[in-house]
mmCIF file of the N, C-alpha and C atoms, coordinates in Angstrom:
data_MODEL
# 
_entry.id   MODEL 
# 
loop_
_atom_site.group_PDB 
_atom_site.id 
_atom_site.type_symbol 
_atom_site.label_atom_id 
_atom_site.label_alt_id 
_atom_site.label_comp_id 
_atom_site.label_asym_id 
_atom_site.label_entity_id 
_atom_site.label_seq_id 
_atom_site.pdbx_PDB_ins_code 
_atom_site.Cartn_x 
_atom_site.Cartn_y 
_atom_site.Cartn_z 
_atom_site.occupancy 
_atom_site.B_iso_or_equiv 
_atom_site.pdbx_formal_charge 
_atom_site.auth_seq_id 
_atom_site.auth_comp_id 
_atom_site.auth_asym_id 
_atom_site.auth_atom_id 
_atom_site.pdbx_PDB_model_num 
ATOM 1   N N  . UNK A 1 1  ? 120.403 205.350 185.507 1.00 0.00 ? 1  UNK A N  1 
ATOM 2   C CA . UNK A 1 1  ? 119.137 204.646 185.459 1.00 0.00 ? 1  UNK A CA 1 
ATOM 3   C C  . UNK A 1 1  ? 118.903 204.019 184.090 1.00 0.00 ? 1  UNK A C  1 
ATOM 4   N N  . UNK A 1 2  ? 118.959 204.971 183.075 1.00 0.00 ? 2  UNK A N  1 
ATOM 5   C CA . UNK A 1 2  ? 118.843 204.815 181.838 1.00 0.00 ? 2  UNK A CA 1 
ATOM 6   C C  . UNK A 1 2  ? 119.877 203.158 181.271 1.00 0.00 ? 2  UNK A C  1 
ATOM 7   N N  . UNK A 1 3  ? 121.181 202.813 182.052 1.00 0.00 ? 3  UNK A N  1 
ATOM 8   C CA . UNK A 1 3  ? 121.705 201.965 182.096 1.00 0.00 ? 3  UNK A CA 1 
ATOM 9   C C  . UNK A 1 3  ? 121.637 200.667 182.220 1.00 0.00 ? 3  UNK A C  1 
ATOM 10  N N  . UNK A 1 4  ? 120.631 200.644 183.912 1.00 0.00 ? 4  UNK A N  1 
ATOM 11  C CA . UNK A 1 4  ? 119.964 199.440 184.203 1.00 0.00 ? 4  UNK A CA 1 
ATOM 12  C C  . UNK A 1 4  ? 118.831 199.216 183.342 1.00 0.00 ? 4  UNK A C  1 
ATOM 13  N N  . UNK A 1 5  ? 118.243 200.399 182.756 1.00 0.00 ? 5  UNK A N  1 
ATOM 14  C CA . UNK A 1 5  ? 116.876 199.720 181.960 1.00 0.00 ? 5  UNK A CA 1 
ATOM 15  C C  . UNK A 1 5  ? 117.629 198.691 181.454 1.00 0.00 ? 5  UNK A C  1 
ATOM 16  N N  . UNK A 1 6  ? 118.411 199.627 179.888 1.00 0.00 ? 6  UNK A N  1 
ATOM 17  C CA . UNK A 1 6  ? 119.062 198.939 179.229 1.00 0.00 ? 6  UNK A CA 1 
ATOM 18  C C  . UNK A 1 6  ? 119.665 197.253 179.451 1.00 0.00 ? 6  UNK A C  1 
ATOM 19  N N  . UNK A 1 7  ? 120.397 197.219 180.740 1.00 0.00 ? 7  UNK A N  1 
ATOM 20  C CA . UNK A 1 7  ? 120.704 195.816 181.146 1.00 0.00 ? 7  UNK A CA 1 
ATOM 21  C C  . UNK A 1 7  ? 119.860 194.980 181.612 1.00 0.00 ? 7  UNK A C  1 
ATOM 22  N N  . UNK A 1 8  ? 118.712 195.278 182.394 1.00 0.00 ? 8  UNK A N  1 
ATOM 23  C CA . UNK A 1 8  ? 117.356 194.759 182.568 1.00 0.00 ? 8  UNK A CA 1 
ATOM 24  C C  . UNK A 1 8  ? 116.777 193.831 180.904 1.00 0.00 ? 8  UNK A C  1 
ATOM 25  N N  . UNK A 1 9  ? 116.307 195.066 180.044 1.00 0.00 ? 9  UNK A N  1 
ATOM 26  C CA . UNK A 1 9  ? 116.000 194.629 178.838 1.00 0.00 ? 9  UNK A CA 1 
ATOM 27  C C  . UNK A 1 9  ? 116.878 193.302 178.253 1.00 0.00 ? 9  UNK A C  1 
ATOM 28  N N  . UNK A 1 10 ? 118.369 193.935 178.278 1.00 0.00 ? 10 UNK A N  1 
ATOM 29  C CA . UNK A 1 10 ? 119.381 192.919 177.906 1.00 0.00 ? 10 UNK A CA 1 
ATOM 30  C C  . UNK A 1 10 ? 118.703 191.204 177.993 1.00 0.00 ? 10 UNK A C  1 
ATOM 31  N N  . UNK A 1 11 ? 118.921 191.032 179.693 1.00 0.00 ? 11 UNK A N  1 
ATOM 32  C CA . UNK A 1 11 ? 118.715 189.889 179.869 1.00 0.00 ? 11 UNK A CA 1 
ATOM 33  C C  . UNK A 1 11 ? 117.718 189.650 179.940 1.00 0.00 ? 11 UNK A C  1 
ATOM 34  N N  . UNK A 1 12 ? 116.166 190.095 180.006 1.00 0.00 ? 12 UNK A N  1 
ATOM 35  C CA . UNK A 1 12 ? 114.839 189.638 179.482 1.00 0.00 ? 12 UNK A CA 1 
ATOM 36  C C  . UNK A 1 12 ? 115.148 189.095 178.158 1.00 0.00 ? 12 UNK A C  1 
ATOM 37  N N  . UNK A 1 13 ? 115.541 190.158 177.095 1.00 0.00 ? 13 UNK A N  1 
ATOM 38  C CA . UNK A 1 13 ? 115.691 189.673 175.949 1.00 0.00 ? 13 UNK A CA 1 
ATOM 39  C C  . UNK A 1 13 ? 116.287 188.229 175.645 1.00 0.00 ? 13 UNK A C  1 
ATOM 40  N N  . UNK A 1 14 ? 117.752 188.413 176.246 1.00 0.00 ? 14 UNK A N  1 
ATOM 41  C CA . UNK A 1 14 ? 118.331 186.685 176.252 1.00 0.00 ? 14 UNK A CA 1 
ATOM 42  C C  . UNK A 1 14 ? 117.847 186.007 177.115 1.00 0.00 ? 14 UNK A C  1 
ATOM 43  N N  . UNK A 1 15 ? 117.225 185.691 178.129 1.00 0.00 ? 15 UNK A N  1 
ATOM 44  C CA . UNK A 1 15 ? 116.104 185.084 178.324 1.00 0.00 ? 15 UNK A CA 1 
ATOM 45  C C  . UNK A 1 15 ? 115.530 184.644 177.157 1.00 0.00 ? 15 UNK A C  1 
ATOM 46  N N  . UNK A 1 16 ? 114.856 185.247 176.827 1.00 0.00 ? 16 UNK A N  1 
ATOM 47  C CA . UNK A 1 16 ? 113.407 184.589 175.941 1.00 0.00 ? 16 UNK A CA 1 
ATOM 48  C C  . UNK A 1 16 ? 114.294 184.061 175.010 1.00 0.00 ? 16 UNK A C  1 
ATOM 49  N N  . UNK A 1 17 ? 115.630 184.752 174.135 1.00 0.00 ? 17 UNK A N  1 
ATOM 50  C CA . UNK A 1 17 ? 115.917 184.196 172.817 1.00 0.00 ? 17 UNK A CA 1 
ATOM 51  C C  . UNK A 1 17 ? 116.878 182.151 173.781 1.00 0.00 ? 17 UNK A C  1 
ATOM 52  N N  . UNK A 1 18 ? 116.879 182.604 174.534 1.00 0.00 ? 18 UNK A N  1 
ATOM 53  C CA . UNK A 1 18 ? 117.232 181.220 175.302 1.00 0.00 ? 18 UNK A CA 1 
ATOM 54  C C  . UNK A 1 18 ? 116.047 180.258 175.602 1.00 0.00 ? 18 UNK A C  1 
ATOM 55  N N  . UNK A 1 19 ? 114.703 180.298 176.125 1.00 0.00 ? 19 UNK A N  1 
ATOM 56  C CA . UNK A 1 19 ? 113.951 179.930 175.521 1.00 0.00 ? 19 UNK A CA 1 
ATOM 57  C C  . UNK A 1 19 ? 112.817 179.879 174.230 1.00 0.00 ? 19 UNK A C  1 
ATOM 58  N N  . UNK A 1 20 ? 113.566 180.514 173.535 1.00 0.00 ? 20 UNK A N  1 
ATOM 59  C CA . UNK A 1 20 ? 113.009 180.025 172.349 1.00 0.00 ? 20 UNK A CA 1 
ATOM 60  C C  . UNK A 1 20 ? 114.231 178.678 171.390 1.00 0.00 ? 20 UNK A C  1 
ATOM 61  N N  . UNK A 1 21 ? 115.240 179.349 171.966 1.00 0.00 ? 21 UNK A N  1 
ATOM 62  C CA . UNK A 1 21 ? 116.387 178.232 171.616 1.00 0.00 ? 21 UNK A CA 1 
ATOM 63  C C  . UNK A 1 21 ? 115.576 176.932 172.004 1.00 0.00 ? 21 UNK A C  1 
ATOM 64  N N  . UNK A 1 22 ? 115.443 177.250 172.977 1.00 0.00 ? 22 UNK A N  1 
ATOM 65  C CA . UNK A 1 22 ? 115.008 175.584 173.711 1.00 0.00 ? 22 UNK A CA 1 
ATOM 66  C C  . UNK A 1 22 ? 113.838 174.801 173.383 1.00 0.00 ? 22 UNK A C  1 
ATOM 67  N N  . UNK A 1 23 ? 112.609 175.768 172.989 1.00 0.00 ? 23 UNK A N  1 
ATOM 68  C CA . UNK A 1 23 ? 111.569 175.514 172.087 1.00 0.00 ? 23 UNK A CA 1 
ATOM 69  C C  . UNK A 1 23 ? 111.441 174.808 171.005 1.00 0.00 ? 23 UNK A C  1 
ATOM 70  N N  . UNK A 1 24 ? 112.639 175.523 170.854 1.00 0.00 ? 24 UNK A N  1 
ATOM 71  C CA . UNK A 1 24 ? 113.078 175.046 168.796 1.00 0.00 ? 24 UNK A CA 1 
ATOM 72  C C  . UNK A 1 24 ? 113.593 173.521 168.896 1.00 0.00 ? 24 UNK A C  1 
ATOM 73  N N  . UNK A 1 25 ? 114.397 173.580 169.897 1.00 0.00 ? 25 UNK A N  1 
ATOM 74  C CA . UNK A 1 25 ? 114.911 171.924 170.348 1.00 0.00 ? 25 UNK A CA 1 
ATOM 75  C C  . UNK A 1 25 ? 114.211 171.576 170.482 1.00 0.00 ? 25 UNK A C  1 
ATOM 76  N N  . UNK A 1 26 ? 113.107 171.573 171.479 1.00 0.00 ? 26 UNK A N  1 
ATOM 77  C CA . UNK A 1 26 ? 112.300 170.422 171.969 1.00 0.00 ? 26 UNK A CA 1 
ATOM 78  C C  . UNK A 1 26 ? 111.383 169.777 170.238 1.00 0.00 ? 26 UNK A C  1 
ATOM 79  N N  . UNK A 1 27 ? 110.888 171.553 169.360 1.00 0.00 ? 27 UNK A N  1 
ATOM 80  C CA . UNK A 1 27 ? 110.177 171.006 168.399 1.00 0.00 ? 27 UNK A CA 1 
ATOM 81  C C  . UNK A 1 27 ? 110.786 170.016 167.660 1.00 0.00 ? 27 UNK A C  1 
ATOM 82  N N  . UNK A 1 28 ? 112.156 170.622 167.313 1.00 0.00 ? 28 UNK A N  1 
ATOM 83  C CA . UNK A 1 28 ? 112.803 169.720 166.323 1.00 0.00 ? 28 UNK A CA 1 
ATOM 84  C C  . UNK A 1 28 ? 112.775 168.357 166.916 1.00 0.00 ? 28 UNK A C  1 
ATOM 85  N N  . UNK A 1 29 ? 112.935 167.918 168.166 1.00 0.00 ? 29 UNK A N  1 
ATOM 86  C CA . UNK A 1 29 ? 112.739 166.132 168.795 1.00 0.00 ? 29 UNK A CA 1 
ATOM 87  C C  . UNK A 1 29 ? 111.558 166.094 168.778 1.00 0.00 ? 29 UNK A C  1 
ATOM 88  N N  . UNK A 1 30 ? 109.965 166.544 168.540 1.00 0.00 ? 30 UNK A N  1 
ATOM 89  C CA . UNK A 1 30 ? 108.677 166.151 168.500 1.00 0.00 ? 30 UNK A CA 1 
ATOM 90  C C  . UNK A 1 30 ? 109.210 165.594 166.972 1.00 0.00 ? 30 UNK A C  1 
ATOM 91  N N  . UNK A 1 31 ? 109.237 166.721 166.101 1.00 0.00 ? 31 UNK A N  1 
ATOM 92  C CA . UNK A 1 31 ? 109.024 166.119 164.644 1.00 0.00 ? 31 UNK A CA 1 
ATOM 93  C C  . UNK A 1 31 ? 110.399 165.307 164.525 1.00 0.00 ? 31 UNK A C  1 
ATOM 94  N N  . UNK A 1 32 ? 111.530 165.197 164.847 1.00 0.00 ? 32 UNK A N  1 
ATOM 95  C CA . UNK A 1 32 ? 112.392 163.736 164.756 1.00 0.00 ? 32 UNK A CA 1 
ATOM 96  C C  . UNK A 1 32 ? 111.268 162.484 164.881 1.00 0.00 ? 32 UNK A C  1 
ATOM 97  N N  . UNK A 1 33 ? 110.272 162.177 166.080 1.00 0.00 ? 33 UNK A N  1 
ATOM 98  C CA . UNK A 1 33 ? 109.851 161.135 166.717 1.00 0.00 ? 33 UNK A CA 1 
ATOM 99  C C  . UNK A 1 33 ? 108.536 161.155 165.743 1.00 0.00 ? 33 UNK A C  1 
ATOM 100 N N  . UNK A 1 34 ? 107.765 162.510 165.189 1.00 0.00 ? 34 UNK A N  1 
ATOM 101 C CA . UNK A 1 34 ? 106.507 161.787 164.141 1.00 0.00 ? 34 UNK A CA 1 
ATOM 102 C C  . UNK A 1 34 ? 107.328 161.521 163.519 1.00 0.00 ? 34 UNK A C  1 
ATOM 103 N N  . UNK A 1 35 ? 108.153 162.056 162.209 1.00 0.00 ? 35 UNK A N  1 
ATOM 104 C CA . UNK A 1 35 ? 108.989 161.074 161.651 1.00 0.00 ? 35 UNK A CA 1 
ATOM 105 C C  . UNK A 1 35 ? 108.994 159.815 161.547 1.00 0.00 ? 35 UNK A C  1 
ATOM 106 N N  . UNK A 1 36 ? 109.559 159.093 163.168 1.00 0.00 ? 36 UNK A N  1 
ATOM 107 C CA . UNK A 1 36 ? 110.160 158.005 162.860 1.00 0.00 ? 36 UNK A CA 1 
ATOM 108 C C  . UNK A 1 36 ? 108.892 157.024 162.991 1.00 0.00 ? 36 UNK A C  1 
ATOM 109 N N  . UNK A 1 37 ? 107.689 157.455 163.513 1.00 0.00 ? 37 UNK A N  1 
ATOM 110 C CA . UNK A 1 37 ? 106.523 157.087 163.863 1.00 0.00 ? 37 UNK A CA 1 
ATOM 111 C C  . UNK A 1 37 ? 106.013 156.805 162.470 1.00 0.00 ? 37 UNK A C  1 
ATOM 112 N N  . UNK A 1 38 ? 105.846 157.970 161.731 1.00 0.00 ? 38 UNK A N  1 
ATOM 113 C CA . UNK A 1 38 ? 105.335 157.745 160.269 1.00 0.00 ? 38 UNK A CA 1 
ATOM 114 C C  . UNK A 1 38 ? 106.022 157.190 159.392 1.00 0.00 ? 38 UNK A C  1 
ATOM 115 N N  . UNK A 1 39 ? 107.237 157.071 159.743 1.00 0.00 ? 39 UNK A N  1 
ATOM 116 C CA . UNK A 1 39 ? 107.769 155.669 158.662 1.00 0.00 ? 39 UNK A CA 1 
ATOM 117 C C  . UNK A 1 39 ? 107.501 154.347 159.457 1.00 0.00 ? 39 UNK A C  1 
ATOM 118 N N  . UNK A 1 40 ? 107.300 154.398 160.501 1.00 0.00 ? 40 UNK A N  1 
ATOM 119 C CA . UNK A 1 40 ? 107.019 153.252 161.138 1.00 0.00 ? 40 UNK A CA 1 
ATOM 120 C C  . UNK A 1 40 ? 105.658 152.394 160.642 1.00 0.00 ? 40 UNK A C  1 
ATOM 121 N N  . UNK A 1 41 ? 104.771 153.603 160.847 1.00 0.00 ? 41 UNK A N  1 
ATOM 122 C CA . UNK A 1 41 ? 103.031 153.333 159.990 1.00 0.00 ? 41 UNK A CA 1 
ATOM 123 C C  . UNK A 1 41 ? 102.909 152.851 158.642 1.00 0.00 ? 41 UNK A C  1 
ATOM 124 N N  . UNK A 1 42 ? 103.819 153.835 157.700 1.00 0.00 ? 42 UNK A N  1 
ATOM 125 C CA . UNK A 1 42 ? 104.199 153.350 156.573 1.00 0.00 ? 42 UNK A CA 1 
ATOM 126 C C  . UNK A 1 42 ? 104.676 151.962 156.550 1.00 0.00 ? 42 UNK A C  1 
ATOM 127 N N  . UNK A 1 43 ? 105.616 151.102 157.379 1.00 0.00 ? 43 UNK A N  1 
ATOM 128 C CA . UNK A 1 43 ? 105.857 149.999 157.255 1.00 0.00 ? 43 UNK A CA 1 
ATOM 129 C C  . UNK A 1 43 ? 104.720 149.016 157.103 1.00 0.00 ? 43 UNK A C  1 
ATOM 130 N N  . UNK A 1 44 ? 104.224 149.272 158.453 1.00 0.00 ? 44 UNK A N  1 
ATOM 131 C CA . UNK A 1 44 ? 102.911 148.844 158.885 1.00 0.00 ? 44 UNK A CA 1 
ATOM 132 C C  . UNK A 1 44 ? 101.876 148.290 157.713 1.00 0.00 ? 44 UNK A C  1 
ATOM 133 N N  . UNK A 1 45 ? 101.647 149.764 157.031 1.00 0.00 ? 45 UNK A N  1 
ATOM 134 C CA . UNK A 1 45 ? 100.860 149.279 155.885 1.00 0.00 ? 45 UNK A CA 1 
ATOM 135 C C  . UNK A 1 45 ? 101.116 148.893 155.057 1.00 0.00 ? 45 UNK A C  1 
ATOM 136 N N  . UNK A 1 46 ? 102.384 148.678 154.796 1.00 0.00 ? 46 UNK A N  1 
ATOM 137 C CA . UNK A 1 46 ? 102.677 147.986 153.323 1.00 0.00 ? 46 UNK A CA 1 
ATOM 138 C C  . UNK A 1 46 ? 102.664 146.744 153.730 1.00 0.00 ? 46 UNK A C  1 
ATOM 139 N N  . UNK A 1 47 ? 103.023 146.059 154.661 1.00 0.00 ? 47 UNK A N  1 
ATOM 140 C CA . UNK A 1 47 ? 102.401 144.899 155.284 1.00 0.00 ? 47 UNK A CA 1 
ATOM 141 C C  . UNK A 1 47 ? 101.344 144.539 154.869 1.00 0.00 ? 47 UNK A C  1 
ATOM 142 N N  . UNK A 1 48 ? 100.624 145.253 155.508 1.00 0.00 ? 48 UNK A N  1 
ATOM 143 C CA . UNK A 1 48 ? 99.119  144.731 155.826 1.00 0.00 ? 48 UNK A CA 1 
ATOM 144 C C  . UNK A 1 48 ? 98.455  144.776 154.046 1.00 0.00 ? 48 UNK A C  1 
ATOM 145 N N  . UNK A 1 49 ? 98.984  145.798 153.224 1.00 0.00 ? 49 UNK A N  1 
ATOM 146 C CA . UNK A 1 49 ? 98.533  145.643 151.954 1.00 0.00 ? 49 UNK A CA 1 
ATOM 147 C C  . UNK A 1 49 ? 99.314  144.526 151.211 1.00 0.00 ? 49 UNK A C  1 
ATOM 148 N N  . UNK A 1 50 ? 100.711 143.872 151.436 1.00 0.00 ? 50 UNK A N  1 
ATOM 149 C CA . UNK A 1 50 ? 100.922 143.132 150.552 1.00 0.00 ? 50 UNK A CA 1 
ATOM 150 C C  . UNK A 1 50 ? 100.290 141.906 151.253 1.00 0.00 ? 50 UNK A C  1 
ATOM 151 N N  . UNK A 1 51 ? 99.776  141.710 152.272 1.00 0.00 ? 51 UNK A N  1 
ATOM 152 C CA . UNK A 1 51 ? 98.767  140.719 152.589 1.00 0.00 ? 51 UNK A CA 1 
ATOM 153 C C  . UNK A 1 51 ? 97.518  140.516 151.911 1.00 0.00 ? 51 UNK A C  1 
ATOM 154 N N  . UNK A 1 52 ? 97.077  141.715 151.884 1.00 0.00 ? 52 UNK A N  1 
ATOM 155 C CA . UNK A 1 52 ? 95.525  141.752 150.890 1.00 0.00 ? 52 UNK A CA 1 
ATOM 156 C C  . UNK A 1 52 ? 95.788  141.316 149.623 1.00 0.00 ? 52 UNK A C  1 
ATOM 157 N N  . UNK A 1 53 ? 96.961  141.973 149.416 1.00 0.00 ? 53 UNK A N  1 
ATOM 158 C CA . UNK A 1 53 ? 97.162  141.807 147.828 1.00 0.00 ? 53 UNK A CA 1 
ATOM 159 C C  . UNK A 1 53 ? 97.270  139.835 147.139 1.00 0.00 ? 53 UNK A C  1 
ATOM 160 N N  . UNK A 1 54 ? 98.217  139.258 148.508 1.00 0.00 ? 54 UNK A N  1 
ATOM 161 C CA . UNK A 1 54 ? 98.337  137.834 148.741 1.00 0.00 ? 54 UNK A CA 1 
ATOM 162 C C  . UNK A 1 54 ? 97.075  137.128 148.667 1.00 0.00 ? 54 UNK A C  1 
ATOM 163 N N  . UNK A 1 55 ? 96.312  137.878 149.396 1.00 0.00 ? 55 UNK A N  1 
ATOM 164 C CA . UNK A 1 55 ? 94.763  137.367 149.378 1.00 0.00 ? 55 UNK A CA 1 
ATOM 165 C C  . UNK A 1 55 ? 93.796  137.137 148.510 1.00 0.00 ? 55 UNK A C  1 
ATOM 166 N N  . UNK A 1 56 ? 94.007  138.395 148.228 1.00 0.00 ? 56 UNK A N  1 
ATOM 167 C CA . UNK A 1 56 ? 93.385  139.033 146.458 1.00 0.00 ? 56 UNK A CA 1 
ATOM 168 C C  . UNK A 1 56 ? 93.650  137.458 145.757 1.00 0.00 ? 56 UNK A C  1 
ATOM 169 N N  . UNK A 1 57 ? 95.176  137.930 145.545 1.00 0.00 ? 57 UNK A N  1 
ATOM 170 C CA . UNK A 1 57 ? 95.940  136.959 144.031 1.00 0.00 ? 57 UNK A CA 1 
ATOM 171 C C  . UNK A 1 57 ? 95.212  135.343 144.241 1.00 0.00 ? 57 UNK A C  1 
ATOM 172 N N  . UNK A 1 58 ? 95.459  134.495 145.728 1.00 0.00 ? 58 UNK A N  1 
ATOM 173 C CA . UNK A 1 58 ? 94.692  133.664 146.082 1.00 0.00 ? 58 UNK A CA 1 
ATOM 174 C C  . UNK A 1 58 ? 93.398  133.108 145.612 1.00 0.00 ? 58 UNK A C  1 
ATOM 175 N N  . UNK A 1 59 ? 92.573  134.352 146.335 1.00 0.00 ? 59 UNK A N  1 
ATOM 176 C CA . UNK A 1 59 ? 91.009  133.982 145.594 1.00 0.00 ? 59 UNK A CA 1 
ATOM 177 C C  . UNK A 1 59 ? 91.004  134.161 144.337 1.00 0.00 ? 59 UNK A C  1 
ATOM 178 N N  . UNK A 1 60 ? 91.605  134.902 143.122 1.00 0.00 ? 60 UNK A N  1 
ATOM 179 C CA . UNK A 1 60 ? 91.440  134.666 141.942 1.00 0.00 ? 60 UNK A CA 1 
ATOM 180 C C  . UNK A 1 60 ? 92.143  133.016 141.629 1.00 0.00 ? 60 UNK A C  1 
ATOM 181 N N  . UNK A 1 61 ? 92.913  132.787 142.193 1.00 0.00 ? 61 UNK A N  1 
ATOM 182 C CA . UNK A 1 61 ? 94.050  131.428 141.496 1.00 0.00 ? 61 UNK A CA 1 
ATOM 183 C C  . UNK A 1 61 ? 92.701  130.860 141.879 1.00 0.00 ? 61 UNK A C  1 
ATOM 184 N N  . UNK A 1 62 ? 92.195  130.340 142.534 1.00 0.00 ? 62 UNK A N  1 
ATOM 185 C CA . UNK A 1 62 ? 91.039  129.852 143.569 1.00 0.00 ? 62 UNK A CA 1 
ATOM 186 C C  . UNK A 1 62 ? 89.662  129.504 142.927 1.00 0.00 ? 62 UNK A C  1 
ATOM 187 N N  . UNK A 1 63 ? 89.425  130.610 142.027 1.00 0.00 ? 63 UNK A N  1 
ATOM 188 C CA . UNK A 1 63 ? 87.957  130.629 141.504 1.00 0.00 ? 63 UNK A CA 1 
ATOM 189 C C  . UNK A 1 63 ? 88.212  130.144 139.958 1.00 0.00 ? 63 UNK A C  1 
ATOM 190 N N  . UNK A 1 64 ? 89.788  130.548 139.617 1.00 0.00 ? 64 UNK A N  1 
ATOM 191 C CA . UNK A 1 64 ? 90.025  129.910 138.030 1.00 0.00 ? 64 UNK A CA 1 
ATOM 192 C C  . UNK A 1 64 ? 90.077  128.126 138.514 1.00 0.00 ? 64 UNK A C  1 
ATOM 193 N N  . UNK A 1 65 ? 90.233  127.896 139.547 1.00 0.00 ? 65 UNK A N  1 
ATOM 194 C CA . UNK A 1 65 ? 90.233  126.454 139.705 1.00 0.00 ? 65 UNK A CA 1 
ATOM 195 C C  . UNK A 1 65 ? 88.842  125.665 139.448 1.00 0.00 ? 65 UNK A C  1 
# 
């Protein structure tokens, strides 16, 4: 009896350490994809700021006129 506990336990145990394996995968592809998301945003805004900045420089050339 004492045997089957033991082998019972066994594979509960690898079970779970098999999904937690799989957990860990899935997390590690969430944070791969913010990642590539937040350098993506980052692009984004440096855009959109070297536009302002274009803008900026503009209205000063603009008002020394």
């Amino acid at each position: 009896m004492d045997a089957n506990k033991t082998r019972n336990r066994s594979k509960v145990l690898e079970s779970i350490a098999l999904r937690n394996a799989c957990n860990a995968l899935s997390l590690k592809d969430k944070i791969a994809q913010n990642i590539t998301g937040i350098k993506e945003d980052i692009a984004l805004l440096k855009e959109v700021l070297e536009k302002i900045i274009d803008i900026c420089q503009l209205r000063v050339v603009v008002t020394r006129l």
